[in-house]
N, CA, C and O atoms as a DFTB+ gen file, in Angstrom:
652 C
 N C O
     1  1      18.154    -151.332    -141.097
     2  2      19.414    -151.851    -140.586
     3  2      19.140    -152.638    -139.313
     4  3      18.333    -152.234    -138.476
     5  1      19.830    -153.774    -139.182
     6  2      20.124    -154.420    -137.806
     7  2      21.055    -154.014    -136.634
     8  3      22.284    -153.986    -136.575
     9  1      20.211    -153.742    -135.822
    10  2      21.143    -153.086    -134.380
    11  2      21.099    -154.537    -133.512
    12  3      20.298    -155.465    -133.399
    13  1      22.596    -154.150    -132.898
    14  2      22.792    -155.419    -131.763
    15  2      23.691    -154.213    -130.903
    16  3      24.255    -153.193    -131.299
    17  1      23.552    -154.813    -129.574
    18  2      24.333    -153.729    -128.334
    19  2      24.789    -154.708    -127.651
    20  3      24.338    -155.809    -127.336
    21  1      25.899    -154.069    -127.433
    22  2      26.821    -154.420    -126.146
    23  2      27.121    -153.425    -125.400
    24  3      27.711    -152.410    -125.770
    25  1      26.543    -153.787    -123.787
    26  2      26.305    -153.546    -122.780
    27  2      27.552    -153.865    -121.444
    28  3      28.444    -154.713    -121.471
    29  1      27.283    -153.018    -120.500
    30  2      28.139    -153.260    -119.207
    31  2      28.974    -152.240    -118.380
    32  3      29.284    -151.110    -118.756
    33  1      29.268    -152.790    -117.262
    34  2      29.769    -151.626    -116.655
    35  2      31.133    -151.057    -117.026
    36  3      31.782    -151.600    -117.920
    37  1      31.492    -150.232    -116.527
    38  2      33.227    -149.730    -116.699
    39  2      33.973    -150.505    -116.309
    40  3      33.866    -150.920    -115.155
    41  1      34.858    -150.899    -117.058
    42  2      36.048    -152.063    -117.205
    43  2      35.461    -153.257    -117.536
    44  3      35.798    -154.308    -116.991
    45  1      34.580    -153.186    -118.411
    46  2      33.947    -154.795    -118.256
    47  2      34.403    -155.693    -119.359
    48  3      34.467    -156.917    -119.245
    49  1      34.758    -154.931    -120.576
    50  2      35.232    -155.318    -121.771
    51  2      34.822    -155.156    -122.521
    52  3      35.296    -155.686    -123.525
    53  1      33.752    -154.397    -122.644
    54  2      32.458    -153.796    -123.855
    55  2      33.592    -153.236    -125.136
    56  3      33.172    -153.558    -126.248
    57  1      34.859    -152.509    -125.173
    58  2      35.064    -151.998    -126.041
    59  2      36.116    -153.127    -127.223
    60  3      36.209    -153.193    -128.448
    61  1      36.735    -153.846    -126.119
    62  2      37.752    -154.790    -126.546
    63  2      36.715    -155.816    -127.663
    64  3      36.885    -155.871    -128.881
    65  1      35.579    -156.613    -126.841
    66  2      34.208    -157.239    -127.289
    67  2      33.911    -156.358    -128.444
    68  3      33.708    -157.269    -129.247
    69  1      33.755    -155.426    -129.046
    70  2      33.142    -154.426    -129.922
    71  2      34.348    -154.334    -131.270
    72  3      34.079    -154.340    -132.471
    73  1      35.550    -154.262    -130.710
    74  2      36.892    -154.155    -131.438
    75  2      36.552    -155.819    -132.302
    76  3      36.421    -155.977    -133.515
    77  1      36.487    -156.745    -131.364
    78  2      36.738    -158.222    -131.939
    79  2      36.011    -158.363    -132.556
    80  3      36.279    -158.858    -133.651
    81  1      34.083    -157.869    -132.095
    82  2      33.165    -158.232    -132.904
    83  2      33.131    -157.546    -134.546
    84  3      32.529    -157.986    -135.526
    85  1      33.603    -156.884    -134.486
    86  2      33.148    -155.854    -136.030
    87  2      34.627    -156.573    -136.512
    88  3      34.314    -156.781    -137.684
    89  1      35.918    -157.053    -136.408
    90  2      36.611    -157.653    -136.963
    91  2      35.871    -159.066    -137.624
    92  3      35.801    -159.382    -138.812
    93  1      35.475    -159.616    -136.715
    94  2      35.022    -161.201    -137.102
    95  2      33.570    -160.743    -137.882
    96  3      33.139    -161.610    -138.643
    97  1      32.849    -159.623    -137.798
    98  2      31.206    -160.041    -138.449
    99  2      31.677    -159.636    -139.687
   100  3      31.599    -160.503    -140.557
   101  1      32.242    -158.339    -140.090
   102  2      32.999    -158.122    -140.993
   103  2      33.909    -158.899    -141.893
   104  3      33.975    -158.962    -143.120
   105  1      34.447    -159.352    -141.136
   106  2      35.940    -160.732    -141.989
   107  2      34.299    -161.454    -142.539
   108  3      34.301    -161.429    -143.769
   109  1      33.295    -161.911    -142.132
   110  2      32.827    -162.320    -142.653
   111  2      31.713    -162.071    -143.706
   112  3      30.665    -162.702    -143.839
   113  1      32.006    -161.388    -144.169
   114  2      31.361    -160.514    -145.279
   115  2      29.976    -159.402    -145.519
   116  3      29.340    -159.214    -146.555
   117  1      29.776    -158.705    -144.020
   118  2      28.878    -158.134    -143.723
   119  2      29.345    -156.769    -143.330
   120  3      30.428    -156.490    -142.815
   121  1      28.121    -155.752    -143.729
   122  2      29.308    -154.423    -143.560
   123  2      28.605    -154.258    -141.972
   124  3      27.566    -154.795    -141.589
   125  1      29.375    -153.482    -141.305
   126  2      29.251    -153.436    -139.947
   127  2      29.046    -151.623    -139.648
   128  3      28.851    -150.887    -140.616
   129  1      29.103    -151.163    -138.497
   130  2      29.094    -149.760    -138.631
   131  2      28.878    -149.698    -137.223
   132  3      28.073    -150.556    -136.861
   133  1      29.292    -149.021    -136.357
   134  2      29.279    -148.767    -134.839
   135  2      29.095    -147.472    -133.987
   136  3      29.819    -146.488    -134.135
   137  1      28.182    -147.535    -133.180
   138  2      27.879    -146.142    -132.343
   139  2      28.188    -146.222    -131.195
   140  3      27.657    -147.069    -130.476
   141  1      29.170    -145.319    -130.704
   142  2      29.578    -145.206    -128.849
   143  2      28.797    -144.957    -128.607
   144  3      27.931    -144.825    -129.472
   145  1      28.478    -144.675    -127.106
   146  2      27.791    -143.738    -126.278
   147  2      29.437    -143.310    -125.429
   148  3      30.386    -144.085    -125.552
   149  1      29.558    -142.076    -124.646
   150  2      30.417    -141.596    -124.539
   151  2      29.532    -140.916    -122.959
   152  3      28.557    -140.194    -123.165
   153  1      29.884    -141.160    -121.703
   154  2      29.068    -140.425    -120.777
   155  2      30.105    -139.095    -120.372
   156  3      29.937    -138.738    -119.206
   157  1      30.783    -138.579    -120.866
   158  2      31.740    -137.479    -120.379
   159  2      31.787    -136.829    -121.705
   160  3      31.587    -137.459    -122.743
   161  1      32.082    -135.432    -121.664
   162  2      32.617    -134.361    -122.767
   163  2      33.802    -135.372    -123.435
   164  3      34.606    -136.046    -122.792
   165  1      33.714    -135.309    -124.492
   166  2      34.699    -135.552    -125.452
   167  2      34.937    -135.129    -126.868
   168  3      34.116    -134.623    -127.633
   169  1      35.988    -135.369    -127.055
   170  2      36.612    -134.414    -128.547
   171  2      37.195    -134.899    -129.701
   172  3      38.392    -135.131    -129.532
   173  1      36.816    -135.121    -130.734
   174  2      38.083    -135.999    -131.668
   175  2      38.578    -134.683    -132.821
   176  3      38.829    -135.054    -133.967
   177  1      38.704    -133.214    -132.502
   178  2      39.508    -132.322    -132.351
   179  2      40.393    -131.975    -131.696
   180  3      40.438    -132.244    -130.496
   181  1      41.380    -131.246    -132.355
   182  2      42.545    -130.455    -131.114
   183  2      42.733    -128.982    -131.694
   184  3      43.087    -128.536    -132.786
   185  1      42.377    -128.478    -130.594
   186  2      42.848    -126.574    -130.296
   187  2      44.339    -126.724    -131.088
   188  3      45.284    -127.498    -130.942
   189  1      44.069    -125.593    -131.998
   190  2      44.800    -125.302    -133.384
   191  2      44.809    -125.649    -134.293
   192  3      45.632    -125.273    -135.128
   193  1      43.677    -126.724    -134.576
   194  2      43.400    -127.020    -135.905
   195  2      42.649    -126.509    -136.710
   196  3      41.631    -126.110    -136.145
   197  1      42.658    -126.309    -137.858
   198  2      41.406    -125.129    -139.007
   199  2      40.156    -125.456    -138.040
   200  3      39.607    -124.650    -137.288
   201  1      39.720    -127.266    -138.286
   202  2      38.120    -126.965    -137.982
   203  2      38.057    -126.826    -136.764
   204  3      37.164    -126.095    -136.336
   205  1      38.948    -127.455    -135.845
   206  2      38.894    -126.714    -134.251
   207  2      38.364    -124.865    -133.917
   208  3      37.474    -124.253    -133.327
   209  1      39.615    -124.590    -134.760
   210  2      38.938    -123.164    -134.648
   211  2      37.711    -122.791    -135.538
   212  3      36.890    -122.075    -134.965
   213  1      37.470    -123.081    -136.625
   214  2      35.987    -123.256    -137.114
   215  2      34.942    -123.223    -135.813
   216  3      34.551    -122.097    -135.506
   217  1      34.447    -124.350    -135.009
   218  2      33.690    -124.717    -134.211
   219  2      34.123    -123.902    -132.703
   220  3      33.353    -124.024    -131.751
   221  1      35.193    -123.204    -132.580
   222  2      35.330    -122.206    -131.639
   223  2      34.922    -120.884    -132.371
   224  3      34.981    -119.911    -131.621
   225  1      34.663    -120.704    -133.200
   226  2      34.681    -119.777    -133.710
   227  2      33.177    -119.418    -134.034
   228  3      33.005    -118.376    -134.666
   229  1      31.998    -120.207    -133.653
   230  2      30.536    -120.803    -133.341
   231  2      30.333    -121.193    -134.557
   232  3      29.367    -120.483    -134.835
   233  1      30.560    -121.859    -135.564
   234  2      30.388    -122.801    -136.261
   235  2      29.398    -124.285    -135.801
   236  3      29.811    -125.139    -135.016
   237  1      28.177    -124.322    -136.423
   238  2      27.018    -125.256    -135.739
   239  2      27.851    -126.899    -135.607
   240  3      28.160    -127.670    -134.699
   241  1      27.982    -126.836    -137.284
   242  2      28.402    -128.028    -137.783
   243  2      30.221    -127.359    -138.646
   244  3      30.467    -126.292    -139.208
   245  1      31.063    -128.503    -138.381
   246  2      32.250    -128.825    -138.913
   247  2      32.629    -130.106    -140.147
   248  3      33.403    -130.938    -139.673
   249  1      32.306    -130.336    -141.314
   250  2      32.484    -131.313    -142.099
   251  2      34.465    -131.247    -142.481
   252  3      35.119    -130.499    -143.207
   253  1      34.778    -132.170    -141.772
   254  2      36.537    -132.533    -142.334
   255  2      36.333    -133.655    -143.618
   256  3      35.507    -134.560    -143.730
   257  1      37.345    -133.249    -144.465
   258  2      37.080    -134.530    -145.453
   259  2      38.304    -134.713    -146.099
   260  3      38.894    -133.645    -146.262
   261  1      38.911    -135.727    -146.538
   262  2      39.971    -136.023    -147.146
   263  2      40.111    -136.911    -148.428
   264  3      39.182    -136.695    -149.208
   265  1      40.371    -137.183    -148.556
   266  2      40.470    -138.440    -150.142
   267  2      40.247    -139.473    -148.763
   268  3      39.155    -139.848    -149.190
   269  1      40.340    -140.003    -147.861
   270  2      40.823    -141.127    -146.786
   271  2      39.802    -141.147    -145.985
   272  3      39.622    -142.258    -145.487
   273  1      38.810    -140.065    -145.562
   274  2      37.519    -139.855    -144.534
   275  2      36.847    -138.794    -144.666
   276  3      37.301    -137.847    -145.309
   277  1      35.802    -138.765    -144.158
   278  2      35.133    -137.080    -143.843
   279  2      34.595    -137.802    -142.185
   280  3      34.411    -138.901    -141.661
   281  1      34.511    -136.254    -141.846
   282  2      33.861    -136.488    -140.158
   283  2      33.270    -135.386    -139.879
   284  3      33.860    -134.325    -139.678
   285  1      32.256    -135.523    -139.850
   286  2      30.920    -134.714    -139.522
   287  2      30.809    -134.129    -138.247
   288  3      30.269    -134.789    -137.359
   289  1      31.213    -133.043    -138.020
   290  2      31.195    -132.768    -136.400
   291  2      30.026    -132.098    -135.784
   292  3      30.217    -131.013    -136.333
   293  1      29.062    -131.919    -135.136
   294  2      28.026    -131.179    -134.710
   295  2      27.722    -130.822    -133.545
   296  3      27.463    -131.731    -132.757
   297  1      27.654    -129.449    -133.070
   298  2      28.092    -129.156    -131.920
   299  2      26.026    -128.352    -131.469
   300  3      25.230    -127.540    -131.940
   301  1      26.159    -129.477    -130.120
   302  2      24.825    -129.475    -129.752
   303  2      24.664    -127.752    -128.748
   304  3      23.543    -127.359    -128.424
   305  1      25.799    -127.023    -128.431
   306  2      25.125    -126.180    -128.027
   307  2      24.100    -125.961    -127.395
   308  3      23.131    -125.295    -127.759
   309  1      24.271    -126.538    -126.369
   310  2      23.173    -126.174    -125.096
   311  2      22.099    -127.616    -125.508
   312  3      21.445    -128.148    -124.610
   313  1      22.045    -128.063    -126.780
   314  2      20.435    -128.747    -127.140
   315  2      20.689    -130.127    -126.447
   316  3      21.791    -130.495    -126.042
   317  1      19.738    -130.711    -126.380
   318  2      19.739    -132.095    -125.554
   319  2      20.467    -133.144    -126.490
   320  3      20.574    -133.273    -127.709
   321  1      20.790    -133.635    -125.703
   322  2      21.361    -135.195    -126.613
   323  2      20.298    -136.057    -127.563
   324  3      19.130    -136.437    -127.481
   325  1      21.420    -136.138    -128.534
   326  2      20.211    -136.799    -129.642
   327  2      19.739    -138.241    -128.943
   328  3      20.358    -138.747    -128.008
   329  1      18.858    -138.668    -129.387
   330  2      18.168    -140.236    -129.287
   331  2      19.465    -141.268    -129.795
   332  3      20.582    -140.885    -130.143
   333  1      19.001    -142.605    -129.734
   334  2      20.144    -143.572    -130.160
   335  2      19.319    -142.909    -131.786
   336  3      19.698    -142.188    -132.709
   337  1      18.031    -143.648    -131.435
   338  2      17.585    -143.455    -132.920
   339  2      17.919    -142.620    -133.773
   340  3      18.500    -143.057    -134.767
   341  1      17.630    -140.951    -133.652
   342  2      17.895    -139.891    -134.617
   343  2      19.404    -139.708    -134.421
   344  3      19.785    -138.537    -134.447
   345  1      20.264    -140.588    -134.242
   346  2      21.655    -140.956    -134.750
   347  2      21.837    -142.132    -135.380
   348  3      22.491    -141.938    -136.405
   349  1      21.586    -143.137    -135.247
   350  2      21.211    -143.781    -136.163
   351  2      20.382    -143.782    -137.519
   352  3      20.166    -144.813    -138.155
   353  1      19.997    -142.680    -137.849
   354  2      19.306    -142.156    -139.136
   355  2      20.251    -141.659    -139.825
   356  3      20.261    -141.623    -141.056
   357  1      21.402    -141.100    -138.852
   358  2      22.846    -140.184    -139.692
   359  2      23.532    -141.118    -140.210
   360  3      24.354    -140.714    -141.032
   361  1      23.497    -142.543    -139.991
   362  2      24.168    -143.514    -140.395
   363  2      23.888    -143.928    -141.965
   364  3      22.723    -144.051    -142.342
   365  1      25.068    -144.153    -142.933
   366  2      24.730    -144.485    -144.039
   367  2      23.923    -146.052    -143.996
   368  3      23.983    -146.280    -142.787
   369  1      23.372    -146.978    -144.473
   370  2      22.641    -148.106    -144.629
   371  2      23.973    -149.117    -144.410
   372  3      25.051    -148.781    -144.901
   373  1      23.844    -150.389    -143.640
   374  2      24.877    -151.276    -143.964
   375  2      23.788    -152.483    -143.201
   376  3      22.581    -152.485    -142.959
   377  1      24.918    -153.476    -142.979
   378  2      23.791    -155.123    -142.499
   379  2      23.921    -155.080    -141.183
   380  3      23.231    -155.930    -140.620
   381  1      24.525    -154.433    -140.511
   382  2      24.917    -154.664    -138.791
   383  2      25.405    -153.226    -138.420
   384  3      26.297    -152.631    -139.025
   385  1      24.719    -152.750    -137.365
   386  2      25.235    -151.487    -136.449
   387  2      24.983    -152.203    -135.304
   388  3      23.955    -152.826    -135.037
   389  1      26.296    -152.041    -134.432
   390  2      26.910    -152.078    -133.119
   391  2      26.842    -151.324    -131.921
   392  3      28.036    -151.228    -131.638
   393  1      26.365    -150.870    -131.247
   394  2      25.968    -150.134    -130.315
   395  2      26.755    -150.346    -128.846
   396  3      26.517    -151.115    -127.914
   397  1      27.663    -149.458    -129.020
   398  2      27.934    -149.712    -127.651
   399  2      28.025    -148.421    -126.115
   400  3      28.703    -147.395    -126.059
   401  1      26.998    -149.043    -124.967
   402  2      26.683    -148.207    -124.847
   403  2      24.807    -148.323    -124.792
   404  3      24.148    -149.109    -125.473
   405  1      24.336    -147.480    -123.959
   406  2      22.641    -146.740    -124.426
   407  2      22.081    -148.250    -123.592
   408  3      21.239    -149.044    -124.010
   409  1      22.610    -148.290    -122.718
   410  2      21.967    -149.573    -121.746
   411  2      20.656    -149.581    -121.695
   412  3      20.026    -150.590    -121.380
   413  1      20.139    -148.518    -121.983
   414  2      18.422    -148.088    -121.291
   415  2      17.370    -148.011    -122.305
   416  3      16.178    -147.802    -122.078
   417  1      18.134    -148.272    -123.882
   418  2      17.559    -148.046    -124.768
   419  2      17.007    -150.113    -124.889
   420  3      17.406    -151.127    -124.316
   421  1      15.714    -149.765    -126.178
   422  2      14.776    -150.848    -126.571
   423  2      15.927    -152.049    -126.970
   424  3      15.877    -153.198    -126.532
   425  1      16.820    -151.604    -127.761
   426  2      17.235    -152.856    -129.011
   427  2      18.170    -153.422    -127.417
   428  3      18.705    -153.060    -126.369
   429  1      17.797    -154.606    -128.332
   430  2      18.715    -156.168    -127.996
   431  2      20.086    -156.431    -127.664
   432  3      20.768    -156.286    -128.678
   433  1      20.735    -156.737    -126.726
   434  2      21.977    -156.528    -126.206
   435  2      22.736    -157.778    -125.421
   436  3      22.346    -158.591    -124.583
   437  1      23.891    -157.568    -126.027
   438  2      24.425    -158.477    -124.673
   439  2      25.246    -158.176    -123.737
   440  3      25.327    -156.953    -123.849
   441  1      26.062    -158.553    -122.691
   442  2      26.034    -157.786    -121.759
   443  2      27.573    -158.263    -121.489
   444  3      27.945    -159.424    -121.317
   445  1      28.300    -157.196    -121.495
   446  2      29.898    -157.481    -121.020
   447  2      30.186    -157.702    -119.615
   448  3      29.977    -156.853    -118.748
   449  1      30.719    -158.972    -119.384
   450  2      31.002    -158.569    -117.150
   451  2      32.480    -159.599    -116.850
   452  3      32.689    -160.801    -117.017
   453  1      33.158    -158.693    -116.440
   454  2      33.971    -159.159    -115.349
   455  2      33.975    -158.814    -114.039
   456  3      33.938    -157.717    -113.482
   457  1      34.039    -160.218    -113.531
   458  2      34.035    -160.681    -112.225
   459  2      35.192    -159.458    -111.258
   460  3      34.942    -158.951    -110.164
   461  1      36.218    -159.295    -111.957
   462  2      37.140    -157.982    -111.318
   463  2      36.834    -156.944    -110.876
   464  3      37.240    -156.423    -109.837
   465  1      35.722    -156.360    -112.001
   466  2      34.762    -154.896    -111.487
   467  2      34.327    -155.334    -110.282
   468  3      34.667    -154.549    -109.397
   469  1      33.793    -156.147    -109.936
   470  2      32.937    -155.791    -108.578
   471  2      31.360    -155.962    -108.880
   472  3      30.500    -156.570    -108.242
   473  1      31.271    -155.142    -110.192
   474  2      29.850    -155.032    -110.349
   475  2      28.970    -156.668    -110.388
   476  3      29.270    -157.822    -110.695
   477  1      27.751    -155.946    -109.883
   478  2      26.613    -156.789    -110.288
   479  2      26.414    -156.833    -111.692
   480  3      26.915    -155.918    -112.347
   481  1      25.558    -158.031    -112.484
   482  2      25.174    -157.977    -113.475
   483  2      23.422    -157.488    -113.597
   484  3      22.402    -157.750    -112.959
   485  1      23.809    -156.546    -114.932
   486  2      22.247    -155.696    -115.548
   487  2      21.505    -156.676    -115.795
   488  3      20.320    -156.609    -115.466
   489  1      21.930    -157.631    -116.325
   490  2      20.856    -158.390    -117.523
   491  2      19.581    -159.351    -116.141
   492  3      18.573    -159.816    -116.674
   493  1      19.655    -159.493    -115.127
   494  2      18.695    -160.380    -114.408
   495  2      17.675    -159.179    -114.036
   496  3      16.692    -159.504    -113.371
   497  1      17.825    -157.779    -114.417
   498  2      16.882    -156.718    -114.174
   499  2      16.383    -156.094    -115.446
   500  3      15.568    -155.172    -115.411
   501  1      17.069    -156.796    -117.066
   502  2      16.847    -155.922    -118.364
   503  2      16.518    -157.357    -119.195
   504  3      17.518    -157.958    -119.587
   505  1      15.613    -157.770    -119.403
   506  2      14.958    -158.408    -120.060
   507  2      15.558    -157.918    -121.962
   508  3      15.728    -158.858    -122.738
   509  1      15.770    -156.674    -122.397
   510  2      16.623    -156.989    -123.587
   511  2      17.820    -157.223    -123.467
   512  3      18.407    -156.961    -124.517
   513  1      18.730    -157.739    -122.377
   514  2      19.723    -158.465    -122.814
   515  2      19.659    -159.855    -122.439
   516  3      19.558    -160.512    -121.403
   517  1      19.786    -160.106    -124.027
   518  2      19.532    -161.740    -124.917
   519  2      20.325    -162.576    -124.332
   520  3      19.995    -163.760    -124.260
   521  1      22.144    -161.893    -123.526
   522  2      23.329    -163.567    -123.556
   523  2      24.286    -162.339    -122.399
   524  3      24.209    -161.143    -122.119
   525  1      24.872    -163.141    -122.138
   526  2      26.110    -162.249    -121.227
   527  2      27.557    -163.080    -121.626
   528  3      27.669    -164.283    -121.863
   529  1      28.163    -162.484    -121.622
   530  2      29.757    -162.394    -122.033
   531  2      30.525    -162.348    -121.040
   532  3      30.558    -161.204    -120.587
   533  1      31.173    -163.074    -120.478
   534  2      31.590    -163.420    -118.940
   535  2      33.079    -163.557    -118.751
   536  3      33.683    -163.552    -119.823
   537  1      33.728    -163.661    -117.827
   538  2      35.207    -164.032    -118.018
   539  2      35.382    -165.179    -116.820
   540  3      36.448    -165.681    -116.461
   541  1      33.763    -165.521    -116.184
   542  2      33.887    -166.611    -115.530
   543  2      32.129    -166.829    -115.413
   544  3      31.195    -166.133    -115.810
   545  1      32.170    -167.690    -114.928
   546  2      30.787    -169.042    -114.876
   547  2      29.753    -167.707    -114.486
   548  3      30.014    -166.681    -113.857
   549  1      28.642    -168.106    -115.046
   550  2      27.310    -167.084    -114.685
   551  2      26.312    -167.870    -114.823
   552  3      26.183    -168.495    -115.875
   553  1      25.122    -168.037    -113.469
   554  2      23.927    -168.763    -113.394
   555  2      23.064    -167.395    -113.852
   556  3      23.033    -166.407    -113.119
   557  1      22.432    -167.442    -115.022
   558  2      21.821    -167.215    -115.533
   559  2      20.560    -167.670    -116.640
   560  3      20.774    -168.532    -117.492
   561  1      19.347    -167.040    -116.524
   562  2      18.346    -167.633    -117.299
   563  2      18.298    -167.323    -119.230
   564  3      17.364    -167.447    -120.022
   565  1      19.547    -166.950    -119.412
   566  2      20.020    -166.430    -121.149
   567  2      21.189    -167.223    -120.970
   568  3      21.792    -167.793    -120.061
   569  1      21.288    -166.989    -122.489
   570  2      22.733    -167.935    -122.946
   571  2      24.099    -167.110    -122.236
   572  3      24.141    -165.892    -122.063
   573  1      24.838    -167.768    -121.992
   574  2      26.385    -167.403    -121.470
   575  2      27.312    -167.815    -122.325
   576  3      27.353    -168.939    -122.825
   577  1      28.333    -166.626    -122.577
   578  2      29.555    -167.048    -123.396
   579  2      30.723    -166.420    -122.841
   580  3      30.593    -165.369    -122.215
   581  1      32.114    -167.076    -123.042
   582  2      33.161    -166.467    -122.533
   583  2      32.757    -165.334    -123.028
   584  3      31.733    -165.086    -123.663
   585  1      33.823    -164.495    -122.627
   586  2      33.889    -163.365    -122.962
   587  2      34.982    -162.859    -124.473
   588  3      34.732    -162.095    -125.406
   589  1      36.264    -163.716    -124.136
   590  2      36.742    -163.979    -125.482
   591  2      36.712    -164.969    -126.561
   592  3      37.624    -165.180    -127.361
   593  1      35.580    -165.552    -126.504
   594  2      34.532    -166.441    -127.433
   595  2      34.366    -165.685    -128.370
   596  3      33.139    -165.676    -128.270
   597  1      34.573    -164.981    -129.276
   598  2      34.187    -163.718    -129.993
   599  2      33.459    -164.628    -131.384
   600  3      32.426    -164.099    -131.793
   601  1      33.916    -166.004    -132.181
   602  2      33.012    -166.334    -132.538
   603  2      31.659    -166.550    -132.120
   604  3      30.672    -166.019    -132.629
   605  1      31.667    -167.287    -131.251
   606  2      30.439    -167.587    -130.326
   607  2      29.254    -166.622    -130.463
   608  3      28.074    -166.725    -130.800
   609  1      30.131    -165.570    -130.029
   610  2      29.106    -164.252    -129.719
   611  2      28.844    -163.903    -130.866
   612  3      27.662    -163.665    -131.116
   613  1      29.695    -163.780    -131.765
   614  2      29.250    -163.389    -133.137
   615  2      28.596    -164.326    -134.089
   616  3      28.014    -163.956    -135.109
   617  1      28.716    -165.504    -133.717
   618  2      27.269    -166.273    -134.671
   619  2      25.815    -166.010    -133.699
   620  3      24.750    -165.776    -134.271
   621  1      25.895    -166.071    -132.320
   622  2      24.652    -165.354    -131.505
   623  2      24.262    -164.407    -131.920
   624  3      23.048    -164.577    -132.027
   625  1      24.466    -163.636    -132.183
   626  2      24.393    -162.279    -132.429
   627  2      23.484    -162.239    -133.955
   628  3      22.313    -161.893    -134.113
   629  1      24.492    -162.730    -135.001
   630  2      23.968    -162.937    -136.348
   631  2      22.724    -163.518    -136.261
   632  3      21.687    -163.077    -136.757
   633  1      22.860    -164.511    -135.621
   634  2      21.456    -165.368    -136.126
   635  2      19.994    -164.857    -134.814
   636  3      18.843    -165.287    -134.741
   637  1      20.685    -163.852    -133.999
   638  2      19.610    -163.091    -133.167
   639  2      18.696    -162.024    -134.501
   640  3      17.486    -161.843    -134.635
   641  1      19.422    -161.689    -135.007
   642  2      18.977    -160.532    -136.225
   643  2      18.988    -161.367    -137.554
   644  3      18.671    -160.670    -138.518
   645  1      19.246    -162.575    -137.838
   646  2      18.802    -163.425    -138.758
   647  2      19.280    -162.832    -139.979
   648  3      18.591    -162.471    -140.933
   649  1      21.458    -162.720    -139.764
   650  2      21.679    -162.503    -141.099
   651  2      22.449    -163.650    -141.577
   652  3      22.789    -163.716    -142.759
């Protein structure tokens, strides 16, 4: 599978960028598939539900499934956080996984920034990010694209991984 990441600080637009991109790579006939990174406890359970209490109840793993989804829940219990990689192995096969998130990891990225945060930009210190996604002008030695350019970024992107 082909991994591409999008990168950046908090509030930068990484998720909105991620929303647009898997609309447009998708509309265009490629299956897509996407991994957060998440830096805080989080839950896509709620206290009183069967598998809620399942997994309170020390249950390792929780499988929900419906005619509509299944969702695999796995509760690390003390163990370290998986790799991008050995989560990305849990992934069924498709032409594009999305990564958003895992700034520190190898694969190829581009980099979300608004000028509003405050922040500095990663990419003049991270050599894998390929382009930056901007919401204003950036002197930089990689390609620059608006930020709501979402074609733009998404033919960059494609033809970075040569689909």
């Amino acid at each position: 599978m082909k991994i591409y990441g999008i990168v950046g600080w908090k509030n930068a637009g990484k998720t909105g960028l991620m929303e647009r991109l898997v609309a447009e790579i998708s509309g265009r006939g490629f299956s897509v598939s996407t991994v957060k990174h998440a830096h805080h406890s989080f839950d896509v359970d709620h206290p009183g539900k069967d598998s809620f209490r399942h997994r309170a109840a020390g249950a390792h793993e929780v499988l929900l499934a419906s005619r509509e989804r299944f969702a695999l829940m796995h509760e690390l219990r003390g163990a370290d956080e998986p790799t991008l990689e050995a989560l990305l192995a849990k992934l069924a096969p498709v032409d594009l996984v999305l990564v958003e998130g895992y700034k520190r990891d190898a694969h190829p990225k581009v980099e979300a920034h608004r000028v509003v945060t405050g922040n500095a930009l990663i990419a003049p210190d991270d050599p894998t990010i390929r382009a930056v996604a901007s919401d204003s002008p950036v002197a930089l030695d990689r390609p620059i694209f608006d930020l709501n350019d979402t074609r733009a970024i998404a033919d960059f992107i494609l033809r970075e991984v040569a689909l």
